[in-house]
C-alpha positions as CSV (number, residue, x, y, z in Angstrom):
1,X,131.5,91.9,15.1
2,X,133.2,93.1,17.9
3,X,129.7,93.9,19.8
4,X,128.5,90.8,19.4
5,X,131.2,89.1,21.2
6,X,131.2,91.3,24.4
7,X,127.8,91.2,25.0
8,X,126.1,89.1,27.1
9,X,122.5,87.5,25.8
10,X,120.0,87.9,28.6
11,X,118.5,84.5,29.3
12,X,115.8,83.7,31.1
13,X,114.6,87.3,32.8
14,X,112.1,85.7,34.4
15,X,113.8,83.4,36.5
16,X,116.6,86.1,37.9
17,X,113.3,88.5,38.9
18,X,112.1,85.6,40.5
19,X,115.6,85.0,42.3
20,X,116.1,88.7,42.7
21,X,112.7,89.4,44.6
22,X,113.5,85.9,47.0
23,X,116.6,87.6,48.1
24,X,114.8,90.4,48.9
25,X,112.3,88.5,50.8
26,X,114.9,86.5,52.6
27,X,117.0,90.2,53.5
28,X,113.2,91.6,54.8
29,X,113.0,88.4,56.8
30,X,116.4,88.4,58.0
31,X,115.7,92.5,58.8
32,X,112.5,91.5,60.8
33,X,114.4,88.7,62.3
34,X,117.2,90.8,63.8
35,X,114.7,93.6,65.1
36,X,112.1,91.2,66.8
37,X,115.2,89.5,68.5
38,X,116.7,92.4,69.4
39,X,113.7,94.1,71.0
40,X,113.0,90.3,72.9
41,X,117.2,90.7,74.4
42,X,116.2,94.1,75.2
43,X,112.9,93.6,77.2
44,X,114.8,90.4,78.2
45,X,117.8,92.4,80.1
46,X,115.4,95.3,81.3
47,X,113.4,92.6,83.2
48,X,116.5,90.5,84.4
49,X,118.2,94.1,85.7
50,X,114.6,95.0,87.5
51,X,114.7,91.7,89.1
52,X,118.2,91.4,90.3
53,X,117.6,94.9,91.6
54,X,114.7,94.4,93.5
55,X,116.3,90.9,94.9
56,X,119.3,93.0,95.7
57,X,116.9,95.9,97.9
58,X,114.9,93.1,99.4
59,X,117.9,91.5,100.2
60,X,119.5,95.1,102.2
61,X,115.8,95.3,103.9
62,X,115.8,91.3,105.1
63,X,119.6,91.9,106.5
64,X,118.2,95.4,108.0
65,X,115.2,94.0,109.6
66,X,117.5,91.0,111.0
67,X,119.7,93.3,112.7
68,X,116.7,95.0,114.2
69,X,115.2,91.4,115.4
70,X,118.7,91.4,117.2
71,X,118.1,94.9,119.0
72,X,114.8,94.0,119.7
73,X,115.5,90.8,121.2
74,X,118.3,92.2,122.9
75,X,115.9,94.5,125.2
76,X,113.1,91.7,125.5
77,X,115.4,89.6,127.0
78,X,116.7,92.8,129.3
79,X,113.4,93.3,129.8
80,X,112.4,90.1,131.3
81,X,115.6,90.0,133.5
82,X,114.3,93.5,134.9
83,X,111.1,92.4,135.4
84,X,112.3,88.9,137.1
85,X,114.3,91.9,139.5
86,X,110.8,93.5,139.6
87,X,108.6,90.3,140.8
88,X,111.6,89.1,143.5
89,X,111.1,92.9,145.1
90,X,107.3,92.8,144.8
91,X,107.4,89.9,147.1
92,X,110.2,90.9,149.4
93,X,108.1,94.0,150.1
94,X,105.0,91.9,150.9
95,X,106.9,90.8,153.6
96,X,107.1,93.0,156.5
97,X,110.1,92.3,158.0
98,X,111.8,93.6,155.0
99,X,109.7,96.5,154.8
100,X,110.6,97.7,158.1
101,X,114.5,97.0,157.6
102,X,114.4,98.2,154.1
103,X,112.7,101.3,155.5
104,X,115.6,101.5,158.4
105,X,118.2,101.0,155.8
106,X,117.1,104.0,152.8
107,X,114.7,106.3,155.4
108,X,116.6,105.9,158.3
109,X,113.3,105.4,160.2
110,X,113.6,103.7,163.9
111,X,111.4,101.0,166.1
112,X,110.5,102.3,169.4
113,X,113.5,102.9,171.8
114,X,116.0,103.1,168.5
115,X,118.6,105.3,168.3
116,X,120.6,106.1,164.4
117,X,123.7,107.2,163.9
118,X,124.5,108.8,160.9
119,X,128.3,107.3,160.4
120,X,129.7,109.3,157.3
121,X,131.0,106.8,154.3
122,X,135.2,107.2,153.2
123,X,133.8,108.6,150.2
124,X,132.1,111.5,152.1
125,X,135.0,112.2,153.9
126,X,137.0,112.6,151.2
127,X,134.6,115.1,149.0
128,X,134.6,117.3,152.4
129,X,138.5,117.6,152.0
């Protein structure tokens, strides 16, 4: 009499199948759950890294290429001061007046009836001591 108390009569085998094979569905779904989430985070932080990267390098290239705007503009504007220099003397030298003294001045060439003298600069001297 002993057995008969200890066990356990099965009821209802149908019913606990039925509950065991929804758990099983709900732990598949659960499983397919965590995988197609994980792979979504995964692509989702490979493409967020990819981007900040490549905002990162066009970032170093836009601060690069505005530091060479700078250079550049730097010798455009040197540029036009030279040339400014460039167009005063083009019309200084149309003038012959200035030709002839600039020609007295850096050639040493005379009028008629001119004498040069040749009057050594202090800085000559002192380089012949």
């Amino acid at each position: 009499m002993e057995n008969k108390r200890h066990r356990i009569p099965v009821v209802n085998q149908s019913y606990m199948r039925s509950q065991q094979q929804q758990n099983i569905q709900l732990m598949r779904k659960k499983k397919g759950l965590i995988r197609r989430l994980s792979v979504f985070f995964t692509i989702a932080f490979l493409l967020v890294f990819f981007l900040v990267k490549t905002l990162q390098a066009q970032g170093e290239l836009l601060q690069s290429k505005k530091e060479q705007l700078k250079t550049i503009e730097a010798e455009l504007e040197q540029m036009k001061n030279t040339q400014s220099v460039l167009e005063e003397e083009i019309l200084k030298l149309q003038d012959d007046e200035y030709i002839g003294k600039y020609a007295r001045q850096e050639y040493f060439l005379s009028d008629d009836g001119e004498i040069i003298f040749s009057i050594p600069n202090e800085e000559d001297e002192k380089n012949v001591d």
